[in-house]
PDB file of N, CA, C and O in Angstrom:
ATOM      1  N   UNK A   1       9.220  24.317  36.928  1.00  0.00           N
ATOM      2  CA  UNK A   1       8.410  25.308  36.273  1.00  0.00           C
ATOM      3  C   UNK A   1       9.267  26.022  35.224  1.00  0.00           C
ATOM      4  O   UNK A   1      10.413  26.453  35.346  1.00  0.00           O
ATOM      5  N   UNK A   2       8.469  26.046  34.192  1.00  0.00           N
ATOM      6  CA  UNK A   2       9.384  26.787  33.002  1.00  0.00           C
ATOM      7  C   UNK A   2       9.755  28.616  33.523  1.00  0.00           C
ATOM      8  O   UNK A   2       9.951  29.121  34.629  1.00  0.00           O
ATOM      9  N   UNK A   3       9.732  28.974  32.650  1.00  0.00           N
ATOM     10  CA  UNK A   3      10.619  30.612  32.677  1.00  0.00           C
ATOM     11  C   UNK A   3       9.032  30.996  31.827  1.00  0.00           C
ATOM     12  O   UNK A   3       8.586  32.041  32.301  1.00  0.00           O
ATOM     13  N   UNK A   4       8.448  30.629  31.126  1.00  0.00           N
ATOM     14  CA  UNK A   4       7.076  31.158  30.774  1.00  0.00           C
ATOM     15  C   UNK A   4       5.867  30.657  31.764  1.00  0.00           C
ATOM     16  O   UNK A   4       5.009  31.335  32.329  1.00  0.00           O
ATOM     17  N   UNK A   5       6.005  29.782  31.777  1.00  0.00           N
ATOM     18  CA  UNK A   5       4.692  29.497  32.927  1.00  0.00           C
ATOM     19  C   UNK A   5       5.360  30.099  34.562  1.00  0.00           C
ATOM     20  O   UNK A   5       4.772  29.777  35.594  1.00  0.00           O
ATOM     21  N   UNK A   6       6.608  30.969  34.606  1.00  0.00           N
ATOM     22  CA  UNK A   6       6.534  31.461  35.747  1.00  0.00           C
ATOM     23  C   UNK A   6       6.192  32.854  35.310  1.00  0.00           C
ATOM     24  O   UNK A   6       5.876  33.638  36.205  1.00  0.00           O
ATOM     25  N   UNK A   7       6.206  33.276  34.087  1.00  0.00           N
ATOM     26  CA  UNK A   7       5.551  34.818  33.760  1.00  0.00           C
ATOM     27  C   UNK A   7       4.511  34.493  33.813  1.00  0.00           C
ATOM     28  O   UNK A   7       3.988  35.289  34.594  1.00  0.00           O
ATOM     29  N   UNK A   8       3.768  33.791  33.481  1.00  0.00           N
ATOM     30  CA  UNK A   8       2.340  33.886  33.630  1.00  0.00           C
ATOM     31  C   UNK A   8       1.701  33.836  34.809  1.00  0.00           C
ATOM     32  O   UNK A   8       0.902  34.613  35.331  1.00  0.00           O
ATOM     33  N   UNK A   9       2.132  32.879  35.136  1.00  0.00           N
ATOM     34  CA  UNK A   9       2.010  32.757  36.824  1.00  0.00           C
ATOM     35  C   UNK A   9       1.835  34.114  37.528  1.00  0.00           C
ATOM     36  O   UNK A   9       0.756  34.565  37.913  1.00  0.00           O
ATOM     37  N   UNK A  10       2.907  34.643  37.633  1.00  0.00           N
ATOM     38  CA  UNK A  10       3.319  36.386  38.162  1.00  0.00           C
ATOM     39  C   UNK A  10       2.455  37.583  37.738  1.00  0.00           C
ATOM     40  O   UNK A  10       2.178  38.581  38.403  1.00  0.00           O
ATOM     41  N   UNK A  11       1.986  37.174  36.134  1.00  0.00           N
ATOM     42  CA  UNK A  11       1.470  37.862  35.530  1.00  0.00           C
ATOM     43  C   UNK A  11      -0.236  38.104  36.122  1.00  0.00           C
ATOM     44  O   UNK A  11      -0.910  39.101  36.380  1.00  0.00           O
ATOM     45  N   UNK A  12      -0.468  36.661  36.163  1.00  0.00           N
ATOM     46  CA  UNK A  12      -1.837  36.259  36.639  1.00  0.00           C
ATOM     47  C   UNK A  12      -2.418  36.838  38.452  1.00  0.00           C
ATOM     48  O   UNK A  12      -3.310  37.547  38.917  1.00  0.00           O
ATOM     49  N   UNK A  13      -1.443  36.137  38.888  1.00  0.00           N
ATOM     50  CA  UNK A  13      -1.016  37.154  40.313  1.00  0.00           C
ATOM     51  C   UNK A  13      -1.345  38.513  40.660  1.00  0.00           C
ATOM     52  O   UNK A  13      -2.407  38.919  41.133  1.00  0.00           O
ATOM     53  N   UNK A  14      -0.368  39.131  40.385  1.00  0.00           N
ATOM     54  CA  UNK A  14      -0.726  40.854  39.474  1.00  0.00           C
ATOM     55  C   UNK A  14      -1.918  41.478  39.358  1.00  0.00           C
ATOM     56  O   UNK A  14      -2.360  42.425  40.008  1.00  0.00           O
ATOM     57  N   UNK A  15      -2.531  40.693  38.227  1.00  0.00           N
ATOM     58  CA  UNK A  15      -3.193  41.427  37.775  1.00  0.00           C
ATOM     59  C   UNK A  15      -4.775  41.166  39.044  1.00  0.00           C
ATOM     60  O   UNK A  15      -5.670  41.957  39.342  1.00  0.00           O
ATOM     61  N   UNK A  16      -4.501  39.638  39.531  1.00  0.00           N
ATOM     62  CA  UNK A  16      -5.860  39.813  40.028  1.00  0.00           C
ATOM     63  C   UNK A  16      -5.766  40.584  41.461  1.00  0.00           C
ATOM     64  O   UNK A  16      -6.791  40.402  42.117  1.00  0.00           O
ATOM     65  N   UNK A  17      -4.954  41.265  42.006  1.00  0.00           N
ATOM     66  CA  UNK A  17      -3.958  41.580  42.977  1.00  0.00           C
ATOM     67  C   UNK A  17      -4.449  43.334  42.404  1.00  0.00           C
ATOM     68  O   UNK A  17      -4.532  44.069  43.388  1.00  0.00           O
ATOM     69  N   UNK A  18      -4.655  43.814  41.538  1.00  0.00           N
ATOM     70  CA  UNK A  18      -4.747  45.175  40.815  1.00  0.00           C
ATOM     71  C   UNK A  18      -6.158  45.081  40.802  1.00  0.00           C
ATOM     72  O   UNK A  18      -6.843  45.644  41.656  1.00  0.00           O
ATOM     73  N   UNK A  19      -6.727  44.266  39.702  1.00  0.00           N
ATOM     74  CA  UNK A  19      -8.065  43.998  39.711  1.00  0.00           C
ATOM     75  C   UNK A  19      -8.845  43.807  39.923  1.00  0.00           C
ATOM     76  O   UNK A  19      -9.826  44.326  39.391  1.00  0.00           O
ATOM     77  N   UNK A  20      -8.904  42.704  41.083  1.00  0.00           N
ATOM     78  CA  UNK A  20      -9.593  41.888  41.474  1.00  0.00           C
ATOM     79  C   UNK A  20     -10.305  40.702  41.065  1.00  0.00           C
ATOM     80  O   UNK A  20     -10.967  40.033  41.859  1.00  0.00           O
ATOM     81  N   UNK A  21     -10.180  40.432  39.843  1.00  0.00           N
ATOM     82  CA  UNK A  21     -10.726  39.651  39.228  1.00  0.00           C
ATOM     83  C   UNK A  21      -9.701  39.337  37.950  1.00  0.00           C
ATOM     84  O   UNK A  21      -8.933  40.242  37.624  1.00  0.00           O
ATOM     85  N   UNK A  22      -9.665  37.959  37.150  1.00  0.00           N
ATOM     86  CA  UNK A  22      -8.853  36.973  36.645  1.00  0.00           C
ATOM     87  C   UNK A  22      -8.874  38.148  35.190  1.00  0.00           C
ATOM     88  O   UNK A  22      -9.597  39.084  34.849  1.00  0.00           O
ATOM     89  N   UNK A  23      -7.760  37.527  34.682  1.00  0.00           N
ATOM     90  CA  UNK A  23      -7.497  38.396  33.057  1.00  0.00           C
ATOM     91  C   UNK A  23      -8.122  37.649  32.553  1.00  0.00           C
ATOM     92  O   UNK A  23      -8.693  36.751  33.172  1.00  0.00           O
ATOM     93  N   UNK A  24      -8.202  37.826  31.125  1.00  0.00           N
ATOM     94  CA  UNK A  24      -8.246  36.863  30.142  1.00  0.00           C
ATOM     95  C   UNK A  24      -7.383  36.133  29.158  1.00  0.00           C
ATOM     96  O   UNK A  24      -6.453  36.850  28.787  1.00  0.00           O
ATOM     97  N   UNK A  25      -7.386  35.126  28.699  1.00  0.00           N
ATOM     98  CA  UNK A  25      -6.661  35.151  28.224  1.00  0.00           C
ATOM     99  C   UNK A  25      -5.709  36.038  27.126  1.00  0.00           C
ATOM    100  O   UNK A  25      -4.478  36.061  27.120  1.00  0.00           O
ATOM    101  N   UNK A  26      -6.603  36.748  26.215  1.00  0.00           N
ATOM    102  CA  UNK A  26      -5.967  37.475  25.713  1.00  0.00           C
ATOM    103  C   UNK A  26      -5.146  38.496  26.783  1.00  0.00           C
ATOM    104  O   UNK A  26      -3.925  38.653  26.825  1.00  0.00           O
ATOM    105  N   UNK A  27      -5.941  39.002  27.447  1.00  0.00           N
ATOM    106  CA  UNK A  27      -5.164  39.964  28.484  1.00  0.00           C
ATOM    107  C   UNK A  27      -3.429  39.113  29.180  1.00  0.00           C
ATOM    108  O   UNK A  27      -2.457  39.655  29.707  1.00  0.00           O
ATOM    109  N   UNK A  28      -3.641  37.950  28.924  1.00  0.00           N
ATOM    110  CA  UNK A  28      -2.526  37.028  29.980  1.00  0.00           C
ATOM    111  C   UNK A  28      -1.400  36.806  28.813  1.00  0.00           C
ATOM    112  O   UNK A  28      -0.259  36.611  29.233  1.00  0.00           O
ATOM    113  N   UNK A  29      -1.598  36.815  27.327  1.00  0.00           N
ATOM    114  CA  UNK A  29      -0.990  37.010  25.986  1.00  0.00           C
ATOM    115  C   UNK A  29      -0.363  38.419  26.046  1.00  0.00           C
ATOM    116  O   UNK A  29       0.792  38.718  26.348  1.00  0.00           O
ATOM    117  N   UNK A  30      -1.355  39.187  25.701  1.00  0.00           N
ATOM    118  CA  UNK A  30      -0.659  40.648  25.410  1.00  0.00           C
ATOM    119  C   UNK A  30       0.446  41.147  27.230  1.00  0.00           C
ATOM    120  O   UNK A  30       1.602  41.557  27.337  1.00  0.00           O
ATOM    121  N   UNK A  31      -0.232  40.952  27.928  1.00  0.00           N
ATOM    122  CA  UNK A  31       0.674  41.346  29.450  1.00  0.00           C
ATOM    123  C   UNK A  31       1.609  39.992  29.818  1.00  0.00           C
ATOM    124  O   UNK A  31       1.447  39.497  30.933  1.00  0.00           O
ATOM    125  N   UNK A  32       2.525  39.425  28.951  1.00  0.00           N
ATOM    126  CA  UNK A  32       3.710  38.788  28.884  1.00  0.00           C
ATOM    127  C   UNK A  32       4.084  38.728  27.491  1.00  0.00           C
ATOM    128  O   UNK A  32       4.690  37.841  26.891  1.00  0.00           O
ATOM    129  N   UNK A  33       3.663  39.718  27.122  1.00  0.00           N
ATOM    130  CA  UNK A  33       4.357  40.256  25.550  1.00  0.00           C
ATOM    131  C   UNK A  33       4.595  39.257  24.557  1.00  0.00           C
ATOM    132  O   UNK A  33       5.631  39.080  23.916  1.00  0.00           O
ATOM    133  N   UNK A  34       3.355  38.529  24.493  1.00  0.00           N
ATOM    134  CA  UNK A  34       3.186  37.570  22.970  1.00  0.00           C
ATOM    135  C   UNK A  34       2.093  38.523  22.772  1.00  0.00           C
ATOM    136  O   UNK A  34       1.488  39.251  23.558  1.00  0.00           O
ATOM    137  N   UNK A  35       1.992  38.301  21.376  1.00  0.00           N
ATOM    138  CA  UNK A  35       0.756  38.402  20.564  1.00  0.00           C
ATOM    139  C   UNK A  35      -0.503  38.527  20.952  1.00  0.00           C
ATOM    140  O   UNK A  35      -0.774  37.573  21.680  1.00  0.00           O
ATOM    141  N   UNK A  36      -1.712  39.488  20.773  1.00  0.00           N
ATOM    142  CA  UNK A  36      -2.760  38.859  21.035  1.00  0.00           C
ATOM    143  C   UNK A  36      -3.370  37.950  20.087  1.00  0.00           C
ATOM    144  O   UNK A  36      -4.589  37.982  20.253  1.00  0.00           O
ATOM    145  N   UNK A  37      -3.062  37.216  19.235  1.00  0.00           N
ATOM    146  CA  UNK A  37      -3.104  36.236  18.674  1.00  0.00           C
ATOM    147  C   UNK A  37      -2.547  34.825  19.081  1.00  0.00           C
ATOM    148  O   UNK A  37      -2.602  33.727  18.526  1.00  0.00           O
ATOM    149  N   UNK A  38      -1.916  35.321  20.415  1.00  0.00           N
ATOM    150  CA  UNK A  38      -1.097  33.831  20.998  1.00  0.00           C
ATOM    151  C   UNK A  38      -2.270  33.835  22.021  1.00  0.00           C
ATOM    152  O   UNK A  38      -1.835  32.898  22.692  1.00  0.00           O
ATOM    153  N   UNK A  39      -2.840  34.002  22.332  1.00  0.00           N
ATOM    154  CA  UNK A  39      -3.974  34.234  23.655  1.00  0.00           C
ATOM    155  C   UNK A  39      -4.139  32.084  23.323  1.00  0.00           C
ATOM    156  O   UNK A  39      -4.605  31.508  24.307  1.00  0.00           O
ATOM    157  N   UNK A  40      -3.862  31.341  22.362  1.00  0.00           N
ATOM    158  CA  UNK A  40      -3.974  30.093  22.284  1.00  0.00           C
ATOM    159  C   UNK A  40      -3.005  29.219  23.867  1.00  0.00           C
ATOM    160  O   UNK A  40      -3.226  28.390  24.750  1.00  0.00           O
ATOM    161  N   UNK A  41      -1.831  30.181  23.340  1.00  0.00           N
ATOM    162  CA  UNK A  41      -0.472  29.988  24.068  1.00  0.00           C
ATOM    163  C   UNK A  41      -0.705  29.887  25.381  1.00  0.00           C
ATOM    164  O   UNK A  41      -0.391  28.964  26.133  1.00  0.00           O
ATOM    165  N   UNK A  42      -1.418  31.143  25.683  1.00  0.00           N
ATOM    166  CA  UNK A  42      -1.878  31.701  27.163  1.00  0.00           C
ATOM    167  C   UNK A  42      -2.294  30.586  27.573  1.00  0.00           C
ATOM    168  O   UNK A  42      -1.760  29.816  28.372  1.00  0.00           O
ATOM    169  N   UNK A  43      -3.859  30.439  26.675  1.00  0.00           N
ATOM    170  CA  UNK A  43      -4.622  29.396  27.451  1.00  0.00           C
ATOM    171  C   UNK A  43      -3.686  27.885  27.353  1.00  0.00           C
ATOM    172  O   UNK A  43      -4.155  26.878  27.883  1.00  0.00           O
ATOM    173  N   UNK A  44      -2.359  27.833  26.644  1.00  0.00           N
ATOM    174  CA  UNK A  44      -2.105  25.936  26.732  1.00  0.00           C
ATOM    175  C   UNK A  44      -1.218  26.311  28.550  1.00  0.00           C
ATOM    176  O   UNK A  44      -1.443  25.567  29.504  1.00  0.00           O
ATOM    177  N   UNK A  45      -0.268  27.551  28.665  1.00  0.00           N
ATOM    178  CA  UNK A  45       0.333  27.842  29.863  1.00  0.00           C
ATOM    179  C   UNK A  45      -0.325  27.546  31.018  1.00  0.00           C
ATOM    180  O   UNK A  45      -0.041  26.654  31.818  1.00  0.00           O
ATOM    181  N   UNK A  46      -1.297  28.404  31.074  1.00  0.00           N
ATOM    182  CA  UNK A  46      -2.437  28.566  31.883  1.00  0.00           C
ATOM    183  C   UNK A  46      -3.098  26.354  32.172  1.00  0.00           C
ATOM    184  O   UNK A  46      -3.134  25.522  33.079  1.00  0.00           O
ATOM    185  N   UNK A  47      -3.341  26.432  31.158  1.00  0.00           N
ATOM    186  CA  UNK A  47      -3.814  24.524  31.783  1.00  0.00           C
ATOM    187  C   UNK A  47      -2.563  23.790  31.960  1.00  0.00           C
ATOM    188  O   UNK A  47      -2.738  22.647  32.383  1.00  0.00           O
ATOM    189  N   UNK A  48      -1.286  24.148  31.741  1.00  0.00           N
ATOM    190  CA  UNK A  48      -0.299  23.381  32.417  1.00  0.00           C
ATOM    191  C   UNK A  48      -0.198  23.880  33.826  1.00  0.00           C
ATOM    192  O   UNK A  48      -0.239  23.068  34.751  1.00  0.00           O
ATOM    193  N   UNK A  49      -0.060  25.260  34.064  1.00  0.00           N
ATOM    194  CA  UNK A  49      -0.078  25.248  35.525  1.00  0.00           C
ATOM    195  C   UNK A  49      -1.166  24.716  36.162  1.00  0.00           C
ATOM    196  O   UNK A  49      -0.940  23.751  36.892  1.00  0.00           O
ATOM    197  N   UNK A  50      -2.323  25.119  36.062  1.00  0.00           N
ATOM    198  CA  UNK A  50      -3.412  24.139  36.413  1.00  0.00           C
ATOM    199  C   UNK A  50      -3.084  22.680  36.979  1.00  0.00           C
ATOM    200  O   UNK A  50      -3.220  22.305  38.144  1.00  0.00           O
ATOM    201  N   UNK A  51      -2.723  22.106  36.128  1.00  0.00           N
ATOM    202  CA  UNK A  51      -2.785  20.354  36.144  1.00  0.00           C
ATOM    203  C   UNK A  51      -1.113  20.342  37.002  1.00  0.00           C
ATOM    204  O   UNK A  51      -0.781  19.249  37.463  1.00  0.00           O
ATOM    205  N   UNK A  52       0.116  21.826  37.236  1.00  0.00           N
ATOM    206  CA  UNK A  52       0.788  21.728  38.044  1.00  0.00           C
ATOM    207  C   UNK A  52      -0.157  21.387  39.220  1.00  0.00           C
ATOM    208  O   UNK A  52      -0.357  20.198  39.466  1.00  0.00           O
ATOM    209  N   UNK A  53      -0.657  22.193  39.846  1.00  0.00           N
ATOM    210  CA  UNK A  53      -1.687  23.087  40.567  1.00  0.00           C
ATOM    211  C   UNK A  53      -0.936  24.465  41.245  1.00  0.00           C
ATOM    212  O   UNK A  53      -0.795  24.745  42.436  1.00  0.00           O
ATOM    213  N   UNK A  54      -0.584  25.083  40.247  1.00  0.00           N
ATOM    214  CA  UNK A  54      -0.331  26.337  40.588  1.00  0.00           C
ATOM    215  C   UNK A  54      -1.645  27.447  40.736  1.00  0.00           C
ATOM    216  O   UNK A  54      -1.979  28.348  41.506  1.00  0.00           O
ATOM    217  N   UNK A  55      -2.168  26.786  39.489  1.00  0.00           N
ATOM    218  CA  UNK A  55      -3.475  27.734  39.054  1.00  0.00           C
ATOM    219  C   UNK A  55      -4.351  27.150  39.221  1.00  0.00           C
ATOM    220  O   UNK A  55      -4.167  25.938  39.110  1.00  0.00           O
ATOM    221  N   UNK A  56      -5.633  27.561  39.537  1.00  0.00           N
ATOM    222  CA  UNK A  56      -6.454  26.765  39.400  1.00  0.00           C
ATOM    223  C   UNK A  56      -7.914  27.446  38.886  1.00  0.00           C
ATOM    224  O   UNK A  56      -8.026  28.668  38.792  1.00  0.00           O
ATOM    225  N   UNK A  57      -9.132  26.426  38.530  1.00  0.00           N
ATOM    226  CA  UNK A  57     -10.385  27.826  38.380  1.00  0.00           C
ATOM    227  C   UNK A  57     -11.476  27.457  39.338  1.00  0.00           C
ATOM    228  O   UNK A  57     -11.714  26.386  39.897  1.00  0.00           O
ATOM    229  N   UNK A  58     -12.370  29.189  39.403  1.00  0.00           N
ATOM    230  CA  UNK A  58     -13.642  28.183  40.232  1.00  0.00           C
ATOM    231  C   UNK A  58     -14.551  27.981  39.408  1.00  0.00           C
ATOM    232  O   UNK A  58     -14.380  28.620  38.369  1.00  0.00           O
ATOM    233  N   UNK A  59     -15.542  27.295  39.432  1.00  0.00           N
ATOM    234  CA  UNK A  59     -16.923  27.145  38.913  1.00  0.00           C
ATOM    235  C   UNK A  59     -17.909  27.989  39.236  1.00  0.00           C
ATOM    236  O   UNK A  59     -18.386  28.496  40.252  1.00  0.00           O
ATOM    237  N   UNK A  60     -18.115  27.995  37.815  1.00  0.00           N
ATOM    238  CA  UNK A  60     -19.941  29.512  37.948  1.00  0.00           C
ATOM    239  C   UNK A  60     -19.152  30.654  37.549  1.00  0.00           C
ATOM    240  O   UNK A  60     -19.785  31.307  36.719  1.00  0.00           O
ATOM    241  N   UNK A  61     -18.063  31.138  37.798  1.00  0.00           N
ATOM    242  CA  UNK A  61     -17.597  32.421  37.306  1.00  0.00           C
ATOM    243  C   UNK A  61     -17.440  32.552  35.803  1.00  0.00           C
ATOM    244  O   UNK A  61     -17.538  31.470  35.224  1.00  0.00           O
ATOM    245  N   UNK A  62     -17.223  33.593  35.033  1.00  0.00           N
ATOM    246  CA  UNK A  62     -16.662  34.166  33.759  1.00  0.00           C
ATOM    247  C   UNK A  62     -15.170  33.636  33.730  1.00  0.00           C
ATOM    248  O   UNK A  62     -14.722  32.632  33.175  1.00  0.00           O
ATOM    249  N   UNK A  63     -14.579  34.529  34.431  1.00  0.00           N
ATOM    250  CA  UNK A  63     -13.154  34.972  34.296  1.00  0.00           C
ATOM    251  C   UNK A  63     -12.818  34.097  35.854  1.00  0.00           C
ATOM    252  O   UNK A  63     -13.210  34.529  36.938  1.00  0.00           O
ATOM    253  N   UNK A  64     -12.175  33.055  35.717  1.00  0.00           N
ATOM    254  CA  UNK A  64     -12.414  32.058  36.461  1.00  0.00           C
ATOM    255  C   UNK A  64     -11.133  31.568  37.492  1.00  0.00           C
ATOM    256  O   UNK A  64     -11.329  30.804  38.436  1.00  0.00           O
ATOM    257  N   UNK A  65      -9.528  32.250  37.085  1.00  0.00           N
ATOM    258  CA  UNK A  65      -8.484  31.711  37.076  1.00  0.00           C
ATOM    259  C   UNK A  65      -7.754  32.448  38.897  1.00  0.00           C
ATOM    260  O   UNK A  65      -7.658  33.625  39.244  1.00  0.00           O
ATOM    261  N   UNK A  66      -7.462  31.458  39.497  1.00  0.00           N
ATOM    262  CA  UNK A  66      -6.714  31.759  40.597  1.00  0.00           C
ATOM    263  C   UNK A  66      -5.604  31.069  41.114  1.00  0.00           C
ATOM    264  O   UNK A  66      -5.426  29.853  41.043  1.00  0.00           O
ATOM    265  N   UNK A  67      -5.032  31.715  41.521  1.00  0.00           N
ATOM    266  CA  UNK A  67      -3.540  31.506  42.139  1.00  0.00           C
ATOM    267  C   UNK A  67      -4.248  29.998  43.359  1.00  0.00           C
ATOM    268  O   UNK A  67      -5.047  30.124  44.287  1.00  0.00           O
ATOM    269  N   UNK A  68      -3.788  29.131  43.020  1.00  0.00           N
ATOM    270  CA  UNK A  68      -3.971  27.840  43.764  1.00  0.00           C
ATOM    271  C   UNK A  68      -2.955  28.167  45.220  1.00  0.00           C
ATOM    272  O   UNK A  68      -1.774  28.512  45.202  1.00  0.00           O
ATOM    273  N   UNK A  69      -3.947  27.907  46.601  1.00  0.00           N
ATOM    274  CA  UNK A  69      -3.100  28.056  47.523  1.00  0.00           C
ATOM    275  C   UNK A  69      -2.139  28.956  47.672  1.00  0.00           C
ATOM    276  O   UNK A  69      -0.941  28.680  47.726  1.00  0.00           O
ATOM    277  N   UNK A  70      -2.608  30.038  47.742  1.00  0.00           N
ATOM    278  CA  UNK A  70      -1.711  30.728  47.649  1.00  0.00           C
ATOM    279  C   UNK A  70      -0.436  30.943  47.142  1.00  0.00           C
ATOM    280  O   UNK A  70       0.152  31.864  47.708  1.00  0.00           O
ATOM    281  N   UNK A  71       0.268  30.305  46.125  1.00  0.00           N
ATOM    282  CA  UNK A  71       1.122  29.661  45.648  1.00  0.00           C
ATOM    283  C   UNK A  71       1.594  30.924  44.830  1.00  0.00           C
ATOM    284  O   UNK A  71       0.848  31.730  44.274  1.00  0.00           O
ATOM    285  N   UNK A  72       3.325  30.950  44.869  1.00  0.00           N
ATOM    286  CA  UNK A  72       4.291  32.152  44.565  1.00  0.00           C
ATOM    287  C   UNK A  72       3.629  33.526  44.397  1.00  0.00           C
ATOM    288  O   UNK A  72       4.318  34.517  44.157  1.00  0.00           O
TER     289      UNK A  72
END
């Protein structure tokens, strides 16, 4: 796992851990301090952990993104 897809990871964690519910991408950009114009970035991070299976999403929701198995 890279050193960015483990901020995001952590990041993603966090927030749904505070929230209850998944960021967005922009939110997953600006809260690991890129750009909100990188929110692109977010989302390529975000589908690499995925296809790790760190992350994963459910179906039918909006804001869709969860910590796979409980995982870090």
């Amino acid at each position: 796992m890279t050193k960015n897809e483990l901020k995001v990871l952590k990041f993603v964690r966090n927030f749904i851990a505070q929230n209850t519910y998944s960021p967005s991408y922009e939110e997953i950009a600006q809260g690991c301090g890129y750009s909100i114009s990188s929110s692109a970035n977010a989302y390529r991070i975000c589908k690499q952990l995925i296809k790790k299976g760190y992350l994963a999403k459910e179906q039918g929701k909006w804001r869709n993104l969860v910590v796979a198995n409980g995982k870090i």
